[in-house]
Residue, then its C-alpha position, 0 to 999 in steps of 0.5 A: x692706806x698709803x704711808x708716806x714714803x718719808x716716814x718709811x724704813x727699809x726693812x727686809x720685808x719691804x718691797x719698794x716701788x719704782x717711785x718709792x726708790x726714785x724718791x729716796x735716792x734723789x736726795x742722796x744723789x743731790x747731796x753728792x752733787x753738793x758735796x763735789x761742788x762744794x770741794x770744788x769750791x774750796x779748792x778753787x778758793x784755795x788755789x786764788x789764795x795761792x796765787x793772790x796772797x794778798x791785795x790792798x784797796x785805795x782807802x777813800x782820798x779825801x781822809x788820806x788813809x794809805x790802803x785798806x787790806x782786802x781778804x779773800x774769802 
């Protein structure tokens, strides 16, 4: 009769198995992956903003519109 590891709650009684960790702490090391490269992200965002406060796009020459602002990110 096997339980899913899933539904499963550590209790002081409980004696994982090599496959039962794997599969608990797999997730947990991958949400810290996202989360560092999600930090990244944001701050690399943040830097292009610093560097390129802003920047305007040719409007479409047959309605003579001056320029159209841009936003990043």
């Amino acid at each position: 009769m096997d339980a899913d590891v899933s539904t499963q709650r550590p209790s002081a009684a409980m004696i994982w198995t090599p496959e039962q960790t794997r599969i608990c702490l797999d997730p947990r090391r991958r949400i810290a992956q996202l989360e560092t490269e999600l930090a990244v992200t944001r701050r690399a965002v943040e830097l292009v903003r610093q560097a390129v406060p802003s920047m305007t796009a040719r409007g479409d020459r047959s309605n003579g519109r001056e320029g159209l602002p841009i936003t990043v990110g």
